[in-house]
C-alpha positions in Angstrom: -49.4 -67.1 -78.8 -47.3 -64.2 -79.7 -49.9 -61.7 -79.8 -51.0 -62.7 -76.4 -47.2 -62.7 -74.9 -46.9 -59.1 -76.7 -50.5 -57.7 -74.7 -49.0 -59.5 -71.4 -45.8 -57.1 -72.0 -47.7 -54.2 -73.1 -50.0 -54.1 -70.1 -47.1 -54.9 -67.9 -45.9 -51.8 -69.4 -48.5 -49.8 -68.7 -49.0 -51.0 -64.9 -45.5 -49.8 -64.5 -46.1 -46.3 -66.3 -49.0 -45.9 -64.2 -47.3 -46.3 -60.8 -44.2 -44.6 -62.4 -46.8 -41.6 -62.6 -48.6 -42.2 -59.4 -45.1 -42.1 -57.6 -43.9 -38.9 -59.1 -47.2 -37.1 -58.3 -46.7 -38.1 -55.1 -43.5 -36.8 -54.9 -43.5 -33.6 -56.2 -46.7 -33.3 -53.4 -43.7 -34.5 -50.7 -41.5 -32.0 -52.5 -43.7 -29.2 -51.8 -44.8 -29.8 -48.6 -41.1 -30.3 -47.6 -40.5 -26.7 -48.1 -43.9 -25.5 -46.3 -45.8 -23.0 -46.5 -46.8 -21.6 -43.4 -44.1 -19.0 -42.1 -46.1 -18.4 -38.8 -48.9 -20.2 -36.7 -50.3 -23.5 -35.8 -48.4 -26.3 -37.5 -47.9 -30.1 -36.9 -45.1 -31.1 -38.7 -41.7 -29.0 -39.0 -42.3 -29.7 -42.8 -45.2 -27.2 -42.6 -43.5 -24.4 -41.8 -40.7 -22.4 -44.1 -38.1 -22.4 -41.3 -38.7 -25.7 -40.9 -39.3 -26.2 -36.7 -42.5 -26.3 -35.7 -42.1 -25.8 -31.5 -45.7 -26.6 -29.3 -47.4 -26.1 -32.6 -46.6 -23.0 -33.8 -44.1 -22.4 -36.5 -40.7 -19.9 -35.0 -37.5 -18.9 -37.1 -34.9 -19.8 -34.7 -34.8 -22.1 -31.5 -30.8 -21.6 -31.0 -28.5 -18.6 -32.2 -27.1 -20.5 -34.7 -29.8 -20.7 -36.4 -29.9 -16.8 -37.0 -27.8 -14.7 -39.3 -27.2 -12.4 -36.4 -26.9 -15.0 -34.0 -29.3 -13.4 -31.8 -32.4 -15.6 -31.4 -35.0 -14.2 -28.7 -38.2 -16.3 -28.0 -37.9 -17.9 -31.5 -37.5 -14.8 -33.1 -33.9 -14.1 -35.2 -33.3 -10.7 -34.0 -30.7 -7.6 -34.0 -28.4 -7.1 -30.6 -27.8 -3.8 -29.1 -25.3 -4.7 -26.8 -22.6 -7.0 -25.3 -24.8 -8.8 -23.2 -27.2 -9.5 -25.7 -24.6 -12.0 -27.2 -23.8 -13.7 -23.8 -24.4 -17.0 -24.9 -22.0 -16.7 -28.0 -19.2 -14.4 -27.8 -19.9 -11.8 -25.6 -19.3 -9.0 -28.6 -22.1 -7.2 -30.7 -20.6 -5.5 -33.7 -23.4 -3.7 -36.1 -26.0 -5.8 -35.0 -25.0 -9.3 -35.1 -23.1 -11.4 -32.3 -20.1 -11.6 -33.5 -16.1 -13.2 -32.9 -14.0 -10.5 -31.8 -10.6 -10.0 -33.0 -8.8 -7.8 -30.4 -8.6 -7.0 -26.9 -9.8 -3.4 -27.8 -13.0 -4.0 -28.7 -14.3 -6.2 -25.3 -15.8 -4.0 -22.9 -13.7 -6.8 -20.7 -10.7 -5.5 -22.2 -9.7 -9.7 -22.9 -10.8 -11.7 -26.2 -9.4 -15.0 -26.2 -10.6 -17.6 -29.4 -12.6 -14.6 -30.4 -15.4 -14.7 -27.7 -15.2 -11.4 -25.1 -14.3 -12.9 -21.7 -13.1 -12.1 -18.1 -9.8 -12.1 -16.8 -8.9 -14.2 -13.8 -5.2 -13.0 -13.4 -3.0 -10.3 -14.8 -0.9 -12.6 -17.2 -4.0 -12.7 -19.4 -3.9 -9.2 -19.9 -0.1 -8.9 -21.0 -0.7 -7.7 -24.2 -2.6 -4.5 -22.6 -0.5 -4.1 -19.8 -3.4 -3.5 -17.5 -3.8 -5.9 -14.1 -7.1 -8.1 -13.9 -9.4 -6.3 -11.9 -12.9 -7.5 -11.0 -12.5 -9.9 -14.2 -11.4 -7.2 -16.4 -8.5 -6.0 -18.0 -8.5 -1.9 -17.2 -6.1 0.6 -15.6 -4.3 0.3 -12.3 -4.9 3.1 -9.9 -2.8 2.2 -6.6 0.1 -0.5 -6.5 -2.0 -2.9 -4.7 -4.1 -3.9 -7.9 -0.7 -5.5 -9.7 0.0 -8.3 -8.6 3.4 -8.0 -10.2 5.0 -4.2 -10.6 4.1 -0.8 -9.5 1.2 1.2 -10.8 2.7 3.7 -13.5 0.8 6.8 -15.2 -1.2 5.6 -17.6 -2.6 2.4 -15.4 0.0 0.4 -16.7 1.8 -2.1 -14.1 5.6 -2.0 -15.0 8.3 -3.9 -13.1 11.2 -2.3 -10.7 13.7 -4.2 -12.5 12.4 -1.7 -15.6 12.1 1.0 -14.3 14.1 1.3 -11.0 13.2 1.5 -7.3 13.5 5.2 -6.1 15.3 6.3 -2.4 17.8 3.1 -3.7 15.1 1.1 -2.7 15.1 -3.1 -2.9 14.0 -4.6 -6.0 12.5 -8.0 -5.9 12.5 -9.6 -9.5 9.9 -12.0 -8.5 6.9 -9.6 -7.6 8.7 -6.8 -9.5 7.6 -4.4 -6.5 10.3 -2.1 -4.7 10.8 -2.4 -0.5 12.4 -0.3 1.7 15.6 -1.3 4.0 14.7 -3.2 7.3 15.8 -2.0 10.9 19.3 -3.0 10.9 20.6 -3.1 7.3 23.1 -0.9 5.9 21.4 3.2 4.4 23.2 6.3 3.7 19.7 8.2 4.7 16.6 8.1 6.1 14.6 7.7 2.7 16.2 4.3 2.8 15.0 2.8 5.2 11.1 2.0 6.1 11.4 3.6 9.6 12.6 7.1 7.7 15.5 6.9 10.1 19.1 6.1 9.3 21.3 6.3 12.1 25.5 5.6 12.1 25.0 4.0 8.7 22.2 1.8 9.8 18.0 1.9 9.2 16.9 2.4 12.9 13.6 3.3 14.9 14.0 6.1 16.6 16.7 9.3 17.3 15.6 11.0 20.5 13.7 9.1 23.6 10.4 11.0 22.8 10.1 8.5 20.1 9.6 5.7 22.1 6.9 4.2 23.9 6.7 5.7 27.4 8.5 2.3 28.8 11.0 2.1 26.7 14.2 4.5 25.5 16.1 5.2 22.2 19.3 3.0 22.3 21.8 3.2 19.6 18.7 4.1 17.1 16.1 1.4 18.4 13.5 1.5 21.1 14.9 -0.9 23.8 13.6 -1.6 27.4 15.7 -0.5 30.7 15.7 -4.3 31.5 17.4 -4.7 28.0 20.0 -2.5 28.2 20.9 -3.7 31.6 20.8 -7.5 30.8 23.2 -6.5 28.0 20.7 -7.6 24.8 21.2 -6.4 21.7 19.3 -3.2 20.9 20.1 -3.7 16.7 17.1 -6.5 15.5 18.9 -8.9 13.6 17.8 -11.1 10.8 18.3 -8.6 8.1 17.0 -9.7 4.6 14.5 -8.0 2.6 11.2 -7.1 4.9 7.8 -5.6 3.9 7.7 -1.9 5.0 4.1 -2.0 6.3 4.3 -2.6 9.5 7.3 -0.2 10.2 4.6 2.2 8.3 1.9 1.2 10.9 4.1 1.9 13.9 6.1 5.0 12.9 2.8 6.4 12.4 2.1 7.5 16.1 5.1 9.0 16.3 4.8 12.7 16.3 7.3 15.3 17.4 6.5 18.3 19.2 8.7 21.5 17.9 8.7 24.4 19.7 7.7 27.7 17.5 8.4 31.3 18.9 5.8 33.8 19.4 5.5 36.6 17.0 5.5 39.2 19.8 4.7 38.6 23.7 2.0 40.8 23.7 0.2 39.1 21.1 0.3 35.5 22.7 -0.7 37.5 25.5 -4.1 38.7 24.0 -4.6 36.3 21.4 -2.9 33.2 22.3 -0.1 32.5 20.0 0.8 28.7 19.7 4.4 28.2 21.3 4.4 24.7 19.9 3.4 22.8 16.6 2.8 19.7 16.2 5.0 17.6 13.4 4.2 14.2 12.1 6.6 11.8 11.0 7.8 11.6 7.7 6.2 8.2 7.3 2.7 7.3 6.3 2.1 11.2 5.0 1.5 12.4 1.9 4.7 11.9 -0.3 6.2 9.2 1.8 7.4 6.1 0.1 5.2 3.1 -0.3 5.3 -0.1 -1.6 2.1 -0.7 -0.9 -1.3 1.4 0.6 -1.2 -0.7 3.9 2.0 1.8 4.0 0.3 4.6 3.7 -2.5 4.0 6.5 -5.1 2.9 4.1 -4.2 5.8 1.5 -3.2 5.0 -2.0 0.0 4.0 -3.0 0.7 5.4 -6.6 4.4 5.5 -8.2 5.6 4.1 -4.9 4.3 7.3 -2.9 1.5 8.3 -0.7 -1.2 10.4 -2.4 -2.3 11.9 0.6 -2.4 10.7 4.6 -5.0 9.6 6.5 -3.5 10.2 9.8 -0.9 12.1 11.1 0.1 15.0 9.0 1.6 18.7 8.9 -0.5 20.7 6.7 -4.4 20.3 5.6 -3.1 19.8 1.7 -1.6 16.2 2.9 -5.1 14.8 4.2 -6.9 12.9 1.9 -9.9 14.3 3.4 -10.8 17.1 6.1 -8.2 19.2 7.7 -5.2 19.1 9.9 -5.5 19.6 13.3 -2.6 18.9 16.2 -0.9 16.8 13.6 -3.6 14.8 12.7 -6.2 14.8 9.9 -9.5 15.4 11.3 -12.7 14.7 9.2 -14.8 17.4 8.5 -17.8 18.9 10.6 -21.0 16.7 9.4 -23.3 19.5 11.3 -23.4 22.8 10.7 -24.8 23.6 14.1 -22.1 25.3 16.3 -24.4 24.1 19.6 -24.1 20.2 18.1 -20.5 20.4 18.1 -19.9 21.8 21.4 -22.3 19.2 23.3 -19.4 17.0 22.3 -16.5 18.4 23.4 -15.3 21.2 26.1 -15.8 24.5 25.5 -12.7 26.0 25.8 -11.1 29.8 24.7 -10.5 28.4 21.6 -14.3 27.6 21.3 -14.8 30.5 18.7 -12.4 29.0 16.1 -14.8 26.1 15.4 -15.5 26.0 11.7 -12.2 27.2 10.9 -9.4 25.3 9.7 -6.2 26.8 10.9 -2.8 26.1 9.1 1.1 26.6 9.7 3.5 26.1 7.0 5.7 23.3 8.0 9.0 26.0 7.3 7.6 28.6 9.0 9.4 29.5 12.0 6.7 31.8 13.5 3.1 30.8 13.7 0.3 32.6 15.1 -3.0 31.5 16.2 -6.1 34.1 16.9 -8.5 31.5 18.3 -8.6 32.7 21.9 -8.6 36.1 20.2 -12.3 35.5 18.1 -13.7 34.7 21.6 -13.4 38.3 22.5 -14.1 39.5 19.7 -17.6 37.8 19.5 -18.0 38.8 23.3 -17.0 42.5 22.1 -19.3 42.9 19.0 -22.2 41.2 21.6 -21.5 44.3 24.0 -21.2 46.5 21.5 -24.1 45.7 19.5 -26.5 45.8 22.1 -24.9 49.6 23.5 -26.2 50.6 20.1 -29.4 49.2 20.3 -30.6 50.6 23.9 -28.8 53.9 22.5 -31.3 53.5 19.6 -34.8 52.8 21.5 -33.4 54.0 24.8 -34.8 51.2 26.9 -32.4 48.1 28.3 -34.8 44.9 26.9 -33.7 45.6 23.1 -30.4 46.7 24.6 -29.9 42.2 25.8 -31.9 41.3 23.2 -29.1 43.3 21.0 -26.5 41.6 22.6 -27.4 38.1 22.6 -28.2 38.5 18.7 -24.3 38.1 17.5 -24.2 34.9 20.1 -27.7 33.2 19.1 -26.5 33.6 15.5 -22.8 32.1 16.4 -24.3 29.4 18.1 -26.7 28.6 15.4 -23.8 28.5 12.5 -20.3 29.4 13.7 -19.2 32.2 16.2 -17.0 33.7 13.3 -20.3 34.1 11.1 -22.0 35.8 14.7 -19.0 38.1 14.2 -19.4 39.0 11.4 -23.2 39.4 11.3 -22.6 41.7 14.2 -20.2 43.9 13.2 -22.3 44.7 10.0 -25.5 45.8 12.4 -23.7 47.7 14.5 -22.4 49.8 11.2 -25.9 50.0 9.9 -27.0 51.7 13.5 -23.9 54.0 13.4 -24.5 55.1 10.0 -28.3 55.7 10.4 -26.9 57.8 13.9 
């Protein structure tokens, strides 16, 4: 009985060694194909391949960028960025290859890293610690006051507060945008620079000094343009409401006033031959180049940088002050787009000043005398026409070449400029004289 419970046991034993063997085989298989061996191609199972994902039956290293050291996966593929953008979907930063956090404003092309991913600004308080406004969703220089929403544009981009740095011309300062504004008609100045109309009159910002500043229906009255109507019902001609007020509009207006100063002729005889301006046109000193701003919309459109106008886009004194083109009768004037004379004259009268087209003439603001030779060129080119063709019938002694001569210096004036026709015939008729 004992020898038969003892080969019970002992085969007992043995079933269990032999599944105990079985089951480890069987493992060690699992074990093995658990690691896989098939780094690329067809696969079934994600077990079969030694990333372990298996995607529509082909084995890949990466379905997501976390699953890549660089955290940069492309089409299943772990691979290296070259840019930014390549790292959209992480943190916007690519640093030696791999997608990285960043750890400064620096180094975003954004110029904003918040959490360590690059992003885009939405307002200027997220770029603080640059001191650049938020323009177009990134945090970069300033170029006119308009792009901080709170300061004035300083060198260096930088937007910086009037209550740190001051308001020029003893200018307003409003703490809550931080931007500087001139006086309003009415309120106290002790000059023009104070106020936004560039007129201070009896201690007071006004509109206007003479009548000529006024619209045609209306005169100057105690430094504001009032109507006839006014004066007689007794209305006040001094706006009130005082208070701080934006200088735009006072900008907009002023703008189309313009002066008309009268400049003596350099000698009579002169003006007589060459026409000599008597007058000159002078803009006002608002909306020009240099004038205060607190914004471009009070500089005509121009920029407004360090609470000045760059440059004017309207009325103006000199050529310098436009911001493009020339000055002409106290306005800028953009330049010709055509070099054809004959264009240029088909849309506008031919006058005796016709021969000064292409030229851009200029009077210093302080000179007292100016002198224009417009009106002179025109005789000139009619001169070196006559001359000209004198030589040439002198030279072949028979009138056709003599006009065809003469009309050379004009076709080639009216071609390019009548300046250049002078010139071109003035040269010829040396040529002939010297070979004479």
């Amino acid at each position: 009985m004992k020898s038969m419970r003892f080969s019970i046991r002992f085969e007992n034993y043995l079933f269990l060694l032999l599944v105990l063997f079985i089951s480890i085989s069987f493992a060690q298989n699992q074990f093995i194909i658990n690691f896989g061996t098939l780094p690329t191609g067809n696969c079934t199972y994600n077990s079969q391949c030694t990333s372990n994902l298996c995607v529509d039956g082909q084995c890949v290293s990466c379905t997501a960028d976390s699953n890549c050291s660089s955290n940069y996966c492309v089409n299943g593929v772990c691979t290296l960025c070259s840019s930014d953008s390549d790292c959209s979907r992480t943190t916007n930063f690519c640093l030696n290859g791999v997608c990285t956090a960043c750890l400064s404003d620096l180094v975003c092309s954004t110029g904003l890293c918040l959490n360590g991913v690059c992003t885009t600004c939405s307002n200027d308080d997220q770029c603080s610690s640059t001191g650049y406004p938020c323009i177009s969703g990134k945090c970069q220089p300033c170029k006119s006051d308009d792009q901080c929403s709170i300061g004035i544009c300083q060198a260096g981009g930088k937007c910086k507060s009037c209550t740190e740095i001051g308001c020029p011309n003893n200018w307003n300062c409003n703490a809550d945008t931080g931007k500087c504004s001139c006086r309003s008609n009415g309120q106290a100045c002790n000059s023009g620079s104070e106020c936004c109309t560039g007129t201070c009159k009896a201690g007071v910002c006004a509109t206007c000094v003479i009548n000529e500043e006024c619209p045609t229906d209306k005169v100057c009255s105690n430094g504001f343009c009032v109507s006839p109507q006014e004066i007689k019902q007794g209305l006040p001609s001094i706006p009130t409401g005082g208070g701080e007020k934006s200088s735009s509009q006072s900008y907009q207006q002023a703008v189309t006033i313009q002066r008309e100063v009268e400049r003596k002729a350099a000698a009579p005889f002169i003006y007589s031959i060459f026409g000599v301006s008597k007058t000159k046109i002078q803009a006002s000193a608002t909306c020009i180049k240099g004038a205060l701003c607190s914004s471009s919309a009070d500089c005509c459109g121009a920029e407004c940088v360090n609470s000045v106008c760059l440059c004017s886009k309207g009325a103006c004194i000199t050529s310098g002050e436009c911001c493009t083109g020339y000055c002409e009768n106290g306005v800028c004037r953009d330049p010709p787009q055509m070099s054809l004379f004959i264009s240029e004259a088909l849309n506008k009268p031919i006058t005796s000043q016709f021969a000064c087209t292409g030229l851009i003439e200029e009077c210093n603001p302080t000179e007292t005398q100016c002198i224009s030779i417009c009106n002179g060129l025109t005789g000139l080119l009619a001169l070196v026409s006559i001359g000209f063709g004198f030589f040439v019938w002198r030279e072949f002694k028979h009138p056709v070449p003599g006009l065809i001569g003469a009309f050379a210096p004009v076709l080639i004036g009216l071609i390019t400029y009548p300046f250049v026709g002078i010139i071109v015939g003035i040269i010829m008729i040396g040529l002939l004289f010297a070979k004479q």
